[in-house]
C-alpha positions in Angstrom: 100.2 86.8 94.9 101.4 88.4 92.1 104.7 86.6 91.5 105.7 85.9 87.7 102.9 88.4 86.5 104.0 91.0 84.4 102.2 94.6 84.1 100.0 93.8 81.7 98.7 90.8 83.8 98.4 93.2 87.0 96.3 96.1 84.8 94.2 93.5 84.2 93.0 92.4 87.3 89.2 92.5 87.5 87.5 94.8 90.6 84.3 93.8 92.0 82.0 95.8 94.4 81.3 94.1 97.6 78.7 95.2 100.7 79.2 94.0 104.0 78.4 95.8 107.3 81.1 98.4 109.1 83.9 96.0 111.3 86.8 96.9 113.4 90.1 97.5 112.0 93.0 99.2 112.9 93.3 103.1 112.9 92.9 104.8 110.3 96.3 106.7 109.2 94.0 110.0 108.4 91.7 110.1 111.0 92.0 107.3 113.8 88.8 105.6 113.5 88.5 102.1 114.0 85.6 100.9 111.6 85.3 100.6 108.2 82.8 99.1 105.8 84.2 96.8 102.8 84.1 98.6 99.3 86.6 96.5 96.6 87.2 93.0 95.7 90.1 92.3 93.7 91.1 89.4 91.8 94.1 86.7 93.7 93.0 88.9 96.8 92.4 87.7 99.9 92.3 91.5 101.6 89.5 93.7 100.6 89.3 97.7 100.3 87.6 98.8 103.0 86.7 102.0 103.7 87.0 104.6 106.6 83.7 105.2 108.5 85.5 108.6 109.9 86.6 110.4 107.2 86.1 108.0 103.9 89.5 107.0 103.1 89.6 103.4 101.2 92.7 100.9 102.0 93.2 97.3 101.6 92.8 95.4 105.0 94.7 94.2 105.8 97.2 96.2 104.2 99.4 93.9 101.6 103.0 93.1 102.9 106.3 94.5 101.4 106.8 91.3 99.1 103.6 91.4 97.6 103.5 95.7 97.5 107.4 94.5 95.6 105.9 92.2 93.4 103.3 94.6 91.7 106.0 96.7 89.7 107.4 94.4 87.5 110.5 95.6 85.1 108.3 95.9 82.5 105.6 98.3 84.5 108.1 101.4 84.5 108.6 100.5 80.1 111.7 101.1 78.2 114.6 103.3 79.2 112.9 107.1 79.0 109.7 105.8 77.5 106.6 104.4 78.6 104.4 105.1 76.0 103.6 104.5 72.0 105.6 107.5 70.4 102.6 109.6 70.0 101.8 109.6 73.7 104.7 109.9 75.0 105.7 112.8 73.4 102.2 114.4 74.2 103.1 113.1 78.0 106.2 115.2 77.8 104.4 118.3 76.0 102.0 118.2 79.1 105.0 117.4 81.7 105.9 120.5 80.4 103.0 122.5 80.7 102.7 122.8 84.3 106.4 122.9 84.7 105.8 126.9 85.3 103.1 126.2 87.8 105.6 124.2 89.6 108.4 126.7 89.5 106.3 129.1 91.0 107.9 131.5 93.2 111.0 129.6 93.6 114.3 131.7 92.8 116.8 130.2 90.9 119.0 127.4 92.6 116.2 126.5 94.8 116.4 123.3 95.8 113.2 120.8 94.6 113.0 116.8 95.1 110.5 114.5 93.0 109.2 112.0 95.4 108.8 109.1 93.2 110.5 110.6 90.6 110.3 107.7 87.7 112.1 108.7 84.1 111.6 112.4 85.5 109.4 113.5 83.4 109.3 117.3 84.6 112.9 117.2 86.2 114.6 118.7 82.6 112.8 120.9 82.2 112.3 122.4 86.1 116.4 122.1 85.6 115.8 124.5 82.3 114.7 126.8 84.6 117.5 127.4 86.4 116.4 124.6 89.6 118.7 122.4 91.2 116.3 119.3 90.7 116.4 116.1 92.4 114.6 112.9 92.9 114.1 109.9 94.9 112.6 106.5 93.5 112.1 103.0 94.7 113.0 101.7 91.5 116.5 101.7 89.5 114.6 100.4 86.0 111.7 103.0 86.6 114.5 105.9 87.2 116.3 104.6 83.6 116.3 107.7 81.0 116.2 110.4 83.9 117.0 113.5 82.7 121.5 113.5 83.2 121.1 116.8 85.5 118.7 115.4 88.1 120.7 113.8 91.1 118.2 110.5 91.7 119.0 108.6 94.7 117.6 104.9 94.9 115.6 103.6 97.9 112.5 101.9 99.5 111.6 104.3 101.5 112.3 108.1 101.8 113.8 108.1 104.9 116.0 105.8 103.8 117.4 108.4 101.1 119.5 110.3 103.7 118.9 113.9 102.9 119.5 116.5 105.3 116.9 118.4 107.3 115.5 121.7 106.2 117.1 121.3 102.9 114.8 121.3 100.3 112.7 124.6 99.1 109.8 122.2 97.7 108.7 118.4 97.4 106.5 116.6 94.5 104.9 113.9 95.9 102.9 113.6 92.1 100.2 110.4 92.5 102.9 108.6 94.4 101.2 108.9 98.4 98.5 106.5 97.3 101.2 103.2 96.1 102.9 103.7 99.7 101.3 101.6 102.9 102.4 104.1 105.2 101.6 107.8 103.8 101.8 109.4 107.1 105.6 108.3 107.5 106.3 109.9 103.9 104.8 113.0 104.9 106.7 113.0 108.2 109.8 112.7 106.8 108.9 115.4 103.9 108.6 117.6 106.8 111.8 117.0 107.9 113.5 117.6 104.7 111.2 120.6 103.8 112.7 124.0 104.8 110.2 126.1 107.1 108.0 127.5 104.7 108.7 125.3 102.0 106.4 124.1 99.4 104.8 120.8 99.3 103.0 119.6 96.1 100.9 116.6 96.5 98.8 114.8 93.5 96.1 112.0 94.4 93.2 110.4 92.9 89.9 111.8 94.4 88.3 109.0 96.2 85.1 111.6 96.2 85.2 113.0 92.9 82.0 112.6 90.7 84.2 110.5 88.4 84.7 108.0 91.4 81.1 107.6 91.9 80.2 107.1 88.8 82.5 104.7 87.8 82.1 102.3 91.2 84.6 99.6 90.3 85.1 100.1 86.7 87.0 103.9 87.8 90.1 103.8 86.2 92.1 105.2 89.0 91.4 102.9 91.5 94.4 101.0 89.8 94.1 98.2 92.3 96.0 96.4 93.8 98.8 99.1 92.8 97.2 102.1 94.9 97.0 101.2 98.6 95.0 104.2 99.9 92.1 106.0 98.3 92.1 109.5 99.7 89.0 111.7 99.3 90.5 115.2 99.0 88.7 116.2 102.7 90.9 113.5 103.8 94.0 114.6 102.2 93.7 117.7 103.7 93.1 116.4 107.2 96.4 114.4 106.7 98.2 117.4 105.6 97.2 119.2 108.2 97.7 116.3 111.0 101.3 116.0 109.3 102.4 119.8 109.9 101.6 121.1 106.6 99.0 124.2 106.0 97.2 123.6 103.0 96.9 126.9 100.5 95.2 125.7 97.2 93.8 122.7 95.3 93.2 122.0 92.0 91.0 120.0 90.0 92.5 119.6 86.7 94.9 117.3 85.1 95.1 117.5 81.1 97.0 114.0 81.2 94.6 112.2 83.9 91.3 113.4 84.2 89.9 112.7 80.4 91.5 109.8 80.2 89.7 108.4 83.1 86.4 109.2 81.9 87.6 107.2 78.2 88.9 104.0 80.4 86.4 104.1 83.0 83.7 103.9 80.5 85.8 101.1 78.6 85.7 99.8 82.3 82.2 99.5 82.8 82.0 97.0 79.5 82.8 93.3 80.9 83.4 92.2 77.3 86.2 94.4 77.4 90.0 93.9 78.7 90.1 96.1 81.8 92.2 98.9 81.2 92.8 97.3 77.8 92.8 101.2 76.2 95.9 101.9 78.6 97.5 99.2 78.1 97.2 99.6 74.3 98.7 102.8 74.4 101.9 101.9 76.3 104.8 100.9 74.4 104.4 97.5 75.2 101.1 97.6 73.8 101.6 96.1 70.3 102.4 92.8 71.7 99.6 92.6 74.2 97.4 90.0 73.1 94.3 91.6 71.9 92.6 90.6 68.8 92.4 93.2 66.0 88.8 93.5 66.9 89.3 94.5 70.2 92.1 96.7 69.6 89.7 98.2 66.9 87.1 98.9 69.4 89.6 100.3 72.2 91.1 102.9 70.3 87.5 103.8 67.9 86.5 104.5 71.7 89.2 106.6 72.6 88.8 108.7 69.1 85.1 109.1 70.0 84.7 110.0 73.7 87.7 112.2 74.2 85.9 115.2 73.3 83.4 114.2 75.8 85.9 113.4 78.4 87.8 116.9 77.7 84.1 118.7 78.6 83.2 116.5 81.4 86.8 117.1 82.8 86.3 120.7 82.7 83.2 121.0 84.1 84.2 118.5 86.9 86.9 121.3 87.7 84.4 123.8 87.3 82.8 122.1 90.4 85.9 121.1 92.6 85.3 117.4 91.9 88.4 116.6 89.6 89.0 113.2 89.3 92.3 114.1 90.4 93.3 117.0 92.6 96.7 118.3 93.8 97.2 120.1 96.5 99.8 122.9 97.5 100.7 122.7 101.3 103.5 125.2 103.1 105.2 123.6 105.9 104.4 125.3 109.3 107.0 126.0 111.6 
């Protein structure tokens, strides 16, 4: 399917909006119902995105196999050892990484124990180690864990069961936009249970499948990021899973510096066919001076980007304002 594509190739996939009437499919992981109406077309796709009748979580269905999920994160998706981004970004990525670093620390004494589900080039992990944190991290990846920071112990596997930590022995879990790549969240958050001390704190990022972003955007949003993200959780649904899962859930939030704006900029970009999909994003990365845009359309990309930010910033705000972030995380304590 996506064999011999690289990243580039795969952000550019183009998303169309299909109708059909509800059918039966399996279970849903959130809430067990059994039909669901088709949303998402996606290009070299067979499967649509189909989505929940119960509780209005989107998947693919059927849901892709492990050797095509594989084949999605090319070397070149995770970028150059430490860096993703043009220098610029990056080191604004990092500033903001920082930024809710003591959001994160919250409450834990030093020495507590915290794990980065997905951890990547562990972005946060320094600087949660700054604060005196015995950090940790866990990624599917060995080229998307290259330039971790030295002190964070990253363990290598496909799943996080398959990691081999001991029960009750962390003090708090990331899972940071990770739970929507994985075609089984309800196992992740089963075994994040299991690891998580009672009491322990469980941070969980997702793209809001309901978020007024979302609707607006249809198939041009930005964070649909398909075929990459498997599930589309509206944050109802999150909850329900959280719940369902053993977790209690205490707060959300509805802003994200790095993802929310940025949305609204590419999503826009999004809705103009003329434009590459996601062509902004991809411009940015590090890779991005050799993608093969024209110096018109680069032009156009980042004039865009220049111009609508401001109104991204304010539509961003407001969105939070009304508990409809385009991206939401969630703090969860695990019950006894």
């Amino acid at each position: 399917m996506a064999g011999g594509r690289n990243a580039d190739d795969l952000y550019g996939l183009r998303v169309g909006e299909i109708k059909g009437a509800p059918r039966d499919v399996p279970p849903c992981p959130v809430c067990r119902a059994t039909t669901a109406h088709p949303r998402f077309a996606v290009e070299k796709l067979d499967a649509p995105v189909v989505v929940c009748e119960g509780c209005g979580t989107g998947r693919f269905e059927p849901m892709l196999d492990s050797a095509s999920i594989a084949s999605l994160y090319p070397d070149d998706y995770y970028g150059g050892p430490g860096s993703k981004f043009q220098p610029l970004v990056e080191r604004a990525v990092r500033w903001i990484g920082a930024r809710h670093v003591s959001f994160l620390a919250l409450g834990l004494e030093p020495g507590s124990r915290v794990l980065d589900v997905g951890c990547g080039r562990g972005v946060v992990l320094g600087a949660l180690a700054d604060r005196g944190l015995e950090v940790h991290g866990v990624e599917m990846s060995a080229a998307a864990a290259r330039g971790a920071h030295a002190r964070a112990r990253v363990r290598i596997a496909g799943r996080l069961a398959e990691a081999g930590y001991p029960s009750s022995y962390f003090d708090q879990v990331l899972i940071w936009h990770v739970l929507e790549h994985l075609a089984d969240p309800r196992e992740m958050l089963d075994e994040v249970r299991r690891i998580l001390r009672p009491g322990g704190r469980l941070v969980v990022a997702v793209p809001n499948f309901a978020s007024r972003q979302a609707s607006w955007s249809g198939a041009a949003w930005f964070h649909l990021d398909l075929p990459r993200h498997l599930f589309h959780f509206p944050l109802a649904a999150l909850r329900r899973l959280l719940d369902d899962t053993g977790f209690e859930a205490v707060s959300d939030h509805h802003f994200s510096l790095r993802q929310n704006p940025f949305g609204w900029v590419q999503s826009a970009l999004n809705r103009a066919a003329w434009l590459p999909r996601n062509g902004l994003y991809v411009l940015l990365q590090s890779r991005g001076r050799s993608a093969s845009y024209d110096l018109r359309t680069r032009a156009i990309l980042l004039s865009a980007f220049a111009l609508l930010a401001p109104a991204a910033l304010a539509a961003s705000l407001w969105d939070a304002y009304r508990q409809t972030g385009a991206t939401v995380h969630v703090v969860a304590l695990r019950r006894p």
